[in-house]
N, C-alpha and C positions, 0 to 999 in steps of 0.2 A: 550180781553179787552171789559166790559161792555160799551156801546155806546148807544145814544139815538135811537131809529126809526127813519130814514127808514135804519142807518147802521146796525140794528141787523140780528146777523144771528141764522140759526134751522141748526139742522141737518135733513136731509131727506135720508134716503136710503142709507146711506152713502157719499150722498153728502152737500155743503154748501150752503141754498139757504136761501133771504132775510128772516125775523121772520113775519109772520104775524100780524100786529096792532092791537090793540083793537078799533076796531071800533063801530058805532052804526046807523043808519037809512038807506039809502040808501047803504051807504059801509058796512054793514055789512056781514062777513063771507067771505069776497071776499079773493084771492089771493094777494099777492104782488110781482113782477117783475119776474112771471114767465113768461117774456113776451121780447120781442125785444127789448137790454135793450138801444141802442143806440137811443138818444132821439136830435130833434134838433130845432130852432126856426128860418125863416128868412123871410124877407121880400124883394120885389125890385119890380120896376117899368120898366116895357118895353116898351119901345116908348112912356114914357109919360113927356118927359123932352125937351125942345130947344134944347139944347148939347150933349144928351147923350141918348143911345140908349138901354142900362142898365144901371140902379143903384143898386145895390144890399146890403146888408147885413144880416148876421147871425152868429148865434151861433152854437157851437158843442158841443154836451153835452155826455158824454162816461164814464165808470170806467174807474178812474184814474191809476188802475193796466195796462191798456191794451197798448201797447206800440203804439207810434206814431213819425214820423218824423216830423217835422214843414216843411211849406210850404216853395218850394225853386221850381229850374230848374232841374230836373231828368238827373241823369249823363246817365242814361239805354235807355230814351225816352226825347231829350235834345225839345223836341216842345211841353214839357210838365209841367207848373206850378202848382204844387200840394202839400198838406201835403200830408204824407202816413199811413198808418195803418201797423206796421211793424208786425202784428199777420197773417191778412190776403191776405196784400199787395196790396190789391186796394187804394183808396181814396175817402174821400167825397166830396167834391169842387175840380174844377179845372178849368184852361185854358191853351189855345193853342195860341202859336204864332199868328196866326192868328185871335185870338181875338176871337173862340168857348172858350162857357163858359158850365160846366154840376155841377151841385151838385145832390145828393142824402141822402133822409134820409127815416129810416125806417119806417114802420106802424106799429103803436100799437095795439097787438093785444097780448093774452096770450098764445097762443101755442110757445113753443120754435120750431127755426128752426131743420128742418130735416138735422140729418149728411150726409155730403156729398153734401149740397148747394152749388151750385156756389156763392162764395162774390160777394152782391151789391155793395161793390167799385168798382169791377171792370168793372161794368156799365161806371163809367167816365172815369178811363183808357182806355177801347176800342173804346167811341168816341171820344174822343181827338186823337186818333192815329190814327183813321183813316181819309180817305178823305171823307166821306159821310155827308151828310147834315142831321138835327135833323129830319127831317120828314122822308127818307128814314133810318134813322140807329133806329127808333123805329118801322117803318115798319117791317125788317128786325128781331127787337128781340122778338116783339109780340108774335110768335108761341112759343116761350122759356120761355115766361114772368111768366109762373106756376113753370117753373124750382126752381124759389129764394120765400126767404122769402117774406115776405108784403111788397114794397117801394112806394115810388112816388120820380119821377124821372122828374127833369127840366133839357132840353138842349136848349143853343142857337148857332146861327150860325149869321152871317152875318143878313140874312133876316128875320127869323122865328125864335120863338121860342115857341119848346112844352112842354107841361104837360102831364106825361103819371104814371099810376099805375097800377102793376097788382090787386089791390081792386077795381077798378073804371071800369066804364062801359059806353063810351070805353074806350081804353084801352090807348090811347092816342088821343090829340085833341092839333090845334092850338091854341095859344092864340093872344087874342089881344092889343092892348094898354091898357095900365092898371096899377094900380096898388096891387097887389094882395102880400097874404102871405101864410105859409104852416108850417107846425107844422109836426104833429106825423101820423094826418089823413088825409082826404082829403083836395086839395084845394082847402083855402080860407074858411076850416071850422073855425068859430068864437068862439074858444078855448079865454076865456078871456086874457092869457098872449102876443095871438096873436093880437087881435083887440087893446089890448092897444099900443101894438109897432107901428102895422099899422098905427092907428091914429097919432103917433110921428112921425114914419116916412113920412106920408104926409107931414106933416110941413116945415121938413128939406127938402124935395126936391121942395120945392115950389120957394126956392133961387135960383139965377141964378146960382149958382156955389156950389152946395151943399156939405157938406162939410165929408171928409172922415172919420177926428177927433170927430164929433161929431155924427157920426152914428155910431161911435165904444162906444162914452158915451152912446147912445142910447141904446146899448145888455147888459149896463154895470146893468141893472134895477134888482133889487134884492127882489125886495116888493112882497111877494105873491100875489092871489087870495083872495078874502072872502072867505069863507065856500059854501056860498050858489052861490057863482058864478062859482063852480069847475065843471068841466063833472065827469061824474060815465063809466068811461072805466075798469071798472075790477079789477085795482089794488090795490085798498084800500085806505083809506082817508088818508093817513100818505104821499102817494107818492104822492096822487094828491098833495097835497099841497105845498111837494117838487118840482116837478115839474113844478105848476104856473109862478113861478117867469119867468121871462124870461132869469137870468141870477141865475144857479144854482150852491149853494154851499153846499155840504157835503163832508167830510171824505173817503167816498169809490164811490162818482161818483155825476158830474158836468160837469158844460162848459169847457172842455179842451180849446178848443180860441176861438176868434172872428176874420170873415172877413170884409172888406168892400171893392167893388167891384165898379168902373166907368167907362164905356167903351163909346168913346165918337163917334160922328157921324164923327166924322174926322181920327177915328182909333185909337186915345190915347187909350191906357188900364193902368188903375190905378189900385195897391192894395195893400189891408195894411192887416196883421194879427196880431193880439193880442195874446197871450199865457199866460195860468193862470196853477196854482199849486192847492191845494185840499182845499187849504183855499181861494184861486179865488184872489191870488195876482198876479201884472203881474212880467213874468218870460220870457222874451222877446218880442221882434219885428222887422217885418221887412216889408218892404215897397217894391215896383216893378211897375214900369215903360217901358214902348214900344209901339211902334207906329206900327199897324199893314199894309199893303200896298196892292193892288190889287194883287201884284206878290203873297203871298203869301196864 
């Protein structure tokens, strides 16, 4: 079926890869999504709220071909709240009973990964299952960290919480109070679709009691970028543009859901996740509540 760009396909080598756009100035000649296709947008605040100790939200942006489980309690790992990725069996967001939180999204970048990677989901599978704290469980993966494709990779625990990439130099570092966001590259790179949420999302958590409904309208944002406000990463003006929005919809790949995340200084842990179809209508929800405790 003939389809606008960015869903057209070529045939290459015998396989199916996006069609290249007709571009012109800075995108010109460039590839299109021969690159990490898993894309994502989120924002949150650490230690910068009276009540709460994170506030989070983001999007999940994925072909809608690729199978996923919606966020629940893992019958296999029951101290584990996750969607799943049912291709490669990790996850990208999660928490733990005890109120450790990890997401992961990939880096843009055009080389496909090498066969035989270990999945970056399974970066927040392993630390939510285990008992290690985010500074020692990235210790630990550092020497590995070449193993996988390009991520950046947030974990929190109780006290700390880091940022770690293997593009970044180092390779993980503390963060501190803040409120910061993360996209495709680095964090807190000022990707226009990112600085626009950021700047909403300061707003909404300036409330006493910020609110979960309306950080999920907040990823719900569909309006692209200008032209001239796009980054040039490689993959041609047809995707930047797809891409911009914060909240993407096409035909063969978009924002699978949305989360919103409050974990409070008292141990409340709230969460709500969204789920959209390929035209980005919602197609469930569910909500999760518990009180984390020193015992645990």
């Amino acid at each position: 079926m003939a389809a606008s760009s960015p869903a057209k396909r070529r045939r290459v080598g015998g396989r199916s890869e996006p069609a290249r756009p007709e571009t012109a100035g800075r995108f010109a000649g460039q590839r299109t999504v021969s690159y990490n296709a898993g894309m994502c947008l989120l924002v949150f605040a650490w230690n910068a709220h009276p009540r709460y100790r994170l506030i989070f939200a983001g999007n999940r942006d994925e072909f809608h071909d690729r199978p996923s489980a919606a966020m629940g309690w893992w019958t296999d790992q029951p101290a584990i709240l996750a969607g799943r990725d049912l291709q490669a069996g990790g996850t990208w967001l999660g928490l733990s009973r005890r109120g450790d939180f990890g997401v992961v999204t990939n880096y843009r970048e055009l080389q496909r990964p090498v066969p035989g990677m270990p999945s970056r989901g399974g970066l927040i599978t392993h630390y939510l299952a285990s008992a290690l704290s985010s500074a020692r469980f990235l210790a630990e993966l550092a020497p590995e960290a070449e193993r996988y494709a390009g991520f950046n990779l947030l974990l929190a625990d109780a006290g700390n919480m880091h940022y770690a990439s293997n593009r970044a130099e180092p390779f993980a570092r503390a963060l501190d109070r803040g409120v910061h966001g993360l996209s495709n590259h680095l964090l807190d790179t000022s990707w226009p679709k990112l600085a626009r949420t950021r700047a909403r999302f300061r707003k909404l958590i300036a409330a006493p009691e910020p609110s979960l409904e309306e950080m999920l309208s907040m990823l719900a944002d569909r309006d692209p970028a200008p032209d001239h406000l796009l980054p040039d990463t490689g993959i041609g003006l047809d995707w930047e543009r797809l891409l911009s929005s914060p909240f993407i919809v096409d035909e063969r790949y978009g924002t699978r859901c949305s989360t919103a995340v409050r974990i409070g200084l008292d141990g409340t842990v709230q969460v709500r996740e969204r789920r959209y179809d390929r035209e980005g209508r919602t197609t469930g929800e569910d909500a999760f509540e518990w009180r984390t405790g020193p015992e645990e």
